[in-house]
C-alpha positions in Angstrom: 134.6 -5.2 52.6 136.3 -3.7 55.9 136.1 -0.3 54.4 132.8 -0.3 54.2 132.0 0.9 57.5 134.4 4.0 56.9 132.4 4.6 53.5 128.8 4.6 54.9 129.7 6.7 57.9 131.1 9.0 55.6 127.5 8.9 53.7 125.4 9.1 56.4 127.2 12.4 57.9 124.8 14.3 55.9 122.2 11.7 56.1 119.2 14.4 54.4 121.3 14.7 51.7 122.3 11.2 51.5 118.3 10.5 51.2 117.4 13.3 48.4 120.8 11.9 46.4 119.4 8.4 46.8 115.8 9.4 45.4 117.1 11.7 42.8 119.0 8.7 41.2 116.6 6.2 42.2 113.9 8.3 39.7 116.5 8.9 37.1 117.6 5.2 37.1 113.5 4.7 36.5 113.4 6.9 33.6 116.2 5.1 32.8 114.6 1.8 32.8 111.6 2.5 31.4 113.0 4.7 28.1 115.8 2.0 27.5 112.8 -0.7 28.4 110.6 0.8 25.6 113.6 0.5 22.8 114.2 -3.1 24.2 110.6 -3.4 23.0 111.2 -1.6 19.7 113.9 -3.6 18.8 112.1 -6.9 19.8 109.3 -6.3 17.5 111.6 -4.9 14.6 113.6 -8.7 15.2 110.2 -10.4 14.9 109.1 -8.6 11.8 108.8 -11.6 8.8 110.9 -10.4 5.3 108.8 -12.4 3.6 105.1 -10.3 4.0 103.6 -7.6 3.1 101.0 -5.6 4.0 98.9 -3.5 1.9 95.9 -0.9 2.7 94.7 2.2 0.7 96.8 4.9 -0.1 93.5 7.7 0.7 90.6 7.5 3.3 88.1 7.3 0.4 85.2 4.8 1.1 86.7 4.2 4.6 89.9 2.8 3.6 88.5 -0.5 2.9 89.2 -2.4 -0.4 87.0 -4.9 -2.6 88.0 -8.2 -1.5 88.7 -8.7 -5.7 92.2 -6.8 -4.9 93.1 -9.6 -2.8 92.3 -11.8 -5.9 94.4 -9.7 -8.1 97.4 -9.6 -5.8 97.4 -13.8 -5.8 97.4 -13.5 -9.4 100.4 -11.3 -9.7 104.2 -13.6 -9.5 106.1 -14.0 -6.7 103.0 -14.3 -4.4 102.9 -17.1 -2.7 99.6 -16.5 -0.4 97.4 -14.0 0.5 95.4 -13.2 3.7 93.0 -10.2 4.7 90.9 -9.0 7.4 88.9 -6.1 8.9 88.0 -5.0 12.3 85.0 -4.9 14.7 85.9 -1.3 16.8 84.0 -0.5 19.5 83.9 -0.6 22.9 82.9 -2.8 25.9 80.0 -1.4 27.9 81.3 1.8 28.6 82.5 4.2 25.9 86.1 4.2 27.3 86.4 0.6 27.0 87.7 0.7 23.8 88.3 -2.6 21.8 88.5 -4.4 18.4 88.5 -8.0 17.3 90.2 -8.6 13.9 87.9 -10.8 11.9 90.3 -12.9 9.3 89.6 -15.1 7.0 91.0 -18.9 6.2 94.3 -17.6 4.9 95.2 -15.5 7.8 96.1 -19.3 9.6 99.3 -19.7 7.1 100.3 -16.3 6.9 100.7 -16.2 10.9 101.4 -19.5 11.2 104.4 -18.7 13.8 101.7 -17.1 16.3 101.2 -19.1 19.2 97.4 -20.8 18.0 97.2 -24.9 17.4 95.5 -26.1 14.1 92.7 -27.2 16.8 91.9 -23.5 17.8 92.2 -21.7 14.4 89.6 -25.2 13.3 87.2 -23.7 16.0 87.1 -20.3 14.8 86.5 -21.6 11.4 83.7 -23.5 12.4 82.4 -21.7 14.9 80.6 -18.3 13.2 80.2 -16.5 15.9 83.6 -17.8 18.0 86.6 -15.5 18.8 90.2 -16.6 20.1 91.3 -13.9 22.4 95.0 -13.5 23.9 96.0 -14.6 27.2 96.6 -10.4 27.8 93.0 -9.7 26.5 91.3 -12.6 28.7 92.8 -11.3 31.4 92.2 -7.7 30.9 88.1 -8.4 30.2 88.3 -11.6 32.9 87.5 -14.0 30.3 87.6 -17.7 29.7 86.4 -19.9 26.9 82.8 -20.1 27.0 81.9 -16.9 27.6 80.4 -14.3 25.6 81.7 -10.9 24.5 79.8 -7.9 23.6 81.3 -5.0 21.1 79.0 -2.1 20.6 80.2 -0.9 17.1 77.8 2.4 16.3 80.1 2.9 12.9 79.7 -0.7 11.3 76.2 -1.1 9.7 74.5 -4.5 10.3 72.2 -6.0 8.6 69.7 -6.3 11.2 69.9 -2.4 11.7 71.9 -3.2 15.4 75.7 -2.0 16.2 76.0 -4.8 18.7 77.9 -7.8 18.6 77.8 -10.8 20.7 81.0 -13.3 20.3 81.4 -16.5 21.7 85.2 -17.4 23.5 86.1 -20.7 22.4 89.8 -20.5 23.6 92.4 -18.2 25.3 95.7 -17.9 22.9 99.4 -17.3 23.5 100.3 -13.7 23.3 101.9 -11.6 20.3 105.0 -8.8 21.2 103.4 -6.5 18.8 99.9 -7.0 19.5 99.9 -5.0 22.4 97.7 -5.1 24.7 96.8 -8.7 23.4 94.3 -9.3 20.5 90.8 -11.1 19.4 90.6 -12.6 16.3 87.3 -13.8 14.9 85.3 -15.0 11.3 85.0 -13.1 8.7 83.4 -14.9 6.8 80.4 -14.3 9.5 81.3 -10.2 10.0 80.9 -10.4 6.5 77.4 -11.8 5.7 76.4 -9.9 8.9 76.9 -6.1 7.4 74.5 -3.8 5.8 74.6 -4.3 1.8 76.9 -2.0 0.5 79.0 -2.8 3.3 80.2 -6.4 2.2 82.7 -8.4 0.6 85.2 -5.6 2.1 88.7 -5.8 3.8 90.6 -2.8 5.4 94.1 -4.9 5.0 95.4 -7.2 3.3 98.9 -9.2 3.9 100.9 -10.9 1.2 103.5 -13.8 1.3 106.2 -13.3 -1.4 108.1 -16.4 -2.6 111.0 -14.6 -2.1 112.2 -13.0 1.2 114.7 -10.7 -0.5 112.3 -9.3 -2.6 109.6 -8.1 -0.5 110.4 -4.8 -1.4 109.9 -5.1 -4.9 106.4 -7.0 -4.7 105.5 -4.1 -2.1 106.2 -1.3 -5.4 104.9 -3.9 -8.1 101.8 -4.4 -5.8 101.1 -0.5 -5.8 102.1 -0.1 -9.5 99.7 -2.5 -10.2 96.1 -0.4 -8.6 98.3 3.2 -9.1 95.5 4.2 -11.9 92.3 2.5 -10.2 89.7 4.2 -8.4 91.5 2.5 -5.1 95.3 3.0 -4.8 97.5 1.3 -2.6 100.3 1.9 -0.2 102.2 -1.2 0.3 105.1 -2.0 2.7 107.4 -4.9 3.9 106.7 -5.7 7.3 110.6 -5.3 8.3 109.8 -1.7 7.6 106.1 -1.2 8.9 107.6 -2.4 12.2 110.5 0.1 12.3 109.9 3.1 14.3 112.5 5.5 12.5 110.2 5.3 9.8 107.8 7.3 11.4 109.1 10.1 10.6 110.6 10.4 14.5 113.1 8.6 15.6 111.9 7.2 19.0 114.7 4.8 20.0 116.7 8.5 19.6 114.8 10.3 22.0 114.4 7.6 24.4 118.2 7.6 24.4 118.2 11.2 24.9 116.1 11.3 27.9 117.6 8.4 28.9 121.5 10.6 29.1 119.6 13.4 30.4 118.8 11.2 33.6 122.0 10.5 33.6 123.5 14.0 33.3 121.5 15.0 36.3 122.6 11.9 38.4 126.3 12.5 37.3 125.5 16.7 38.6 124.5 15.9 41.4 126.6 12.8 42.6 129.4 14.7 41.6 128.5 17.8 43.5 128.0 15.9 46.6 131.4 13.9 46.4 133.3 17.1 45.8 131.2 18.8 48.8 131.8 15.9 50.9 135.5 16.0 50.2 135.9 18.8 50.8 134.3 18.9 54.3 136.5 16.2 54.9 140.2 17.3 53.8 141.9 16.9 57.4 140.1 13.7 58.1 141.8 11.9 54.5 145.0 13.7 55.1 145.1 11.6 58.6 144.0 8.5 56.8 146.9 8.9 55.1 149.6 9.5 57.8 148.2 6.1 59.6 149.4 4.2 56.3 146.5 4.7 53.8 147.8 4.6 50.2 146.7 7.2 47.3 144.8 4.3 45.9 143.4 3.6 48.5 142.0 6.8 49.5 140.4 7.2 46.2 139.1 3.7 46.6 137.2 5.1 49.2 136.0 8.2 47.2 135.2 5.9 44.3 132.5 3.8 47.1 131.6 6.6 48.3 130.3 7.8 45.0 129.3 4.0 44.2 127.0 3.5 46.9 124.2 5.8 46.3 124.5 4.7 42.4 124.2 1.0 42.2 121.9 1.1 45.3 119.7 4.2 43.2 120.5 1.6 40.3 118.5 -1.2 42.2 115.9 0.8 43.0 115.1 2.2 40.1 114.9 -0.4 37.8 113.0 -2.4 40.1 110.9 0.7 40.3 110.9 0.5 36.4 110.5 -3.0 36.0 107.0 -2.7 38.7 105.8 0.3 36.9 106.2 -1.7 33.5 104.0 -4.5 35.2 101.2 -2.4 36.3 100.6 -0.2 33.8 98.3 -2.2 32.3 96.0 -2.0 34.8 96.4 1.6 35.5 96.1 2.6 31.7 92.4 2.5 29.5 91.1 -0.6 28.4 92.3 -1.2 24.7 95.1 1.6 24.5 97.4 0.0 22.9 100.5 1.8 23.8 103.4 -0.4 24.0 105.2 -1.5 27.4 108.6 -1.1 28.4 110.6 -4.4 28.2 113.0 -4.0 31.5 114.9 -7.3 30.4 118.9 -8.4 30.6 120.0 -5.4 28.1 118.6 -2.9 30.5 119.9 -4.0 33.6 123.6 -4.4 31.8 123.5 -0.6 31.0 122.1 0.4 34.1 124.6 -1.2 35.6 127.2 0.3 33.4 125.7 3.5 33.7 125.8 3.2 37.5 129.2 2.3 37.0 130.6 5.0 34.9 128.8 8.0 37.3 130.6 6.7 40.1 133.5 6.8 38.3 133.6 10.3 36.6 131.9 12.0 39.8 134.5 10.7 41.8 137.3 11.2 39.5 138.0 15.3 40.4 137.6 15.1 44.1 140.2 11.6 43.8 142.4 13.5 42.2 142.6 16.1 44.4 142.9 14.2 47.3 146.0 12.6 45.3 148.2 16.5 45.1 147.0 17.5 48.2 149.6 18.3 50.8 149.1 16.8 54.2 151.0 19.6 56.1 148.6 21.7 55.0 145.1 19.7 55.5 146.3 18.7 59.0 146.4 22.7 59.8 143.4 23.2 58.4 144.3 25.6 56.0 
């Protein structure tokens, strides 16, 4: 701690470029945060992800991509199924044609096939009873300022009623725990009363349907057997585990690889310019170590002070940024489109343990050449200025 005074005035000789080295890693720390945040999020989601289901929908876009709720009937029927659930969706929007939303109306089976999302037998008895009800997210209610007893309007101009409308009025009966992967928070409603409420032609339709397999191990299998079994109907299938539907590198991208990327390029540019200042700074400085020295200073502790020196405008960028990261996460909500549905960065414990790291490790490598020097160096000669 007594050396601390020597290290910030040695900061603050320059203090413009002490500021525009502070912000530079400040906003690299926050790209930082918020790439690492988003595979924190990725990798949450991927943990969550059951073995045991499997969701199917239609291989083409033919009639919509919805499916005759008699596939669900068939994919009870086949072994190794132990339940089946399916739903469809009400998209729209909420008064405004940016306000995008959808409410996923499920039927009675979509209680045990979820049954690990945060909603007590009492709420999913309401829905069931309740035609017209929806249970909407704690996320949702607060996005549309809800609360139970209120009602909810969805114009849908692509779902044919019955009664010739494309609006829909639904009734909150209770605000639910939030779901990582349902981002930004989710509505769930009857089917049984979407159903019965669409144009003929229109019914007795789903555009999902989930499947719980007896055995966890072979989710994979009933996934193929499921599409093997409608691969010469009119309406093929494409079926997947949900281990895999929630794994990003299946994509066809690899996210969590180019978040990482962006993530060291921040890091490149903080170590570039860190380590340009320190050996700039050093080297302003030669005569003024070289005394530091001849009053008793040791090597190591010389490049102690290099090492601070370098260490200061990291961890403190460090702090910054994450907290920058960590605010930006927290509002974005708000500054995004109703109903969006990007996912959010998660800054959480694993990202402040690399920052910190990270932090760490620029400090040491941008301080390492202008320590090192300061180790040969002959203090004759930096006392003569030469």
């Amino acid at each position: 701690m007594k050396y601390l005074p020597l290290v910030w005035a040695a900061v603050m000789r320059k203090p413009v470029r002490a500021v525009l080295t502070l912000l530079s890693v400040m906003i690299a720390f926050t790209l930082f945060g918020l790439t690492i945040g988003m595979n924190a999020t990725f990798d949450a989601v991927q943990k969550e992800a059951h073995d045991d289901r499997v969701f199917t929908g239609a291989r083409f876009s033919g009639d919509n991509g919805f499916m005759p709720l008699a596939m669900a009937r068939q994919i009870a029927a086949l072994p190794g199924v132990a339940g089946v659930a399916y739903n469809s969706a009400v998209f729209g929007y909420h008064q405004v044609p940016r306000n995008r939303v959808f409410v996923l109306m499920t039927d009675a089976g979509f209680q045990k096939m979820f049954a690990e999302w945060p909603i007590t037998a009492q709420q999913w008895d309401l829905l069931h009873n309740n035609r017209t009800g929806i249970l909407v997210s704690r996320a949702m209610a607060d996005m549309w300022k809800l609360k139970p007893g209120d009602d909810f309007t969805v114009a849908a101009p692509q779902i044919k009623r019955a009664d010739g409308t494309n609006s829909w009025t639904l009734h909150v009966l209770a605000i639910v725990g939030d779901v990582a992967y349902m981002n930004p928070g989710y509505m769930l409603g009857n089917f049984d009363y979407y159903n019965k409420a669409l144009a003929a032609g229109w019914q007795d339709r789903a555009s999902q349907i989930f499947v719980k397999t007896t055995d966890p191990d072979g989710s994979a299998a009933m996934a193929q057997a499921i599409d093997h079994h409608f691969a010469s109907s009119a309406l093929p299938t494409q079926s997947t585990t949900e281990k895999a539907a929630f794994d990003i590198s299946n994509s066809g991208i690899d996210i969590a690889a180019v978040d990482i990327d962006i993530a060291l390029a921040g890091m490149f540019m903080v170590l570039f310019l860190t380590a340009n200042g320190i050996a700039q700074s050093v080297r302003e400085r030669f005569a003024e170590f070289a005394t530091l020295k001849t009053i008793g200073f040791s090597d190591r502790g010389v490049m102690g002070l290099v090492f601070l020196e370098a260490a200061l405008p990291c961890v403190l960028g460090a702090v910054l940024g994450i907290a920058l990261a960590a605010g930006l996460a927290h509002v974005l909500p708000s500054l995004l489109p109703p109903g969006n549905g990007v996912p959010l960065p998660r800054v959480n414990a694993t990202v402040l343990v690399w920052a910190a790291i990270s932090a760490a490790a620029v400090a040491l490598f941008s301080s390492a050449l202008p320590a090192l020097r300061l180790k040969q160096m002959d203090i004759a000669t930096a006392l003569s200025g030469r």
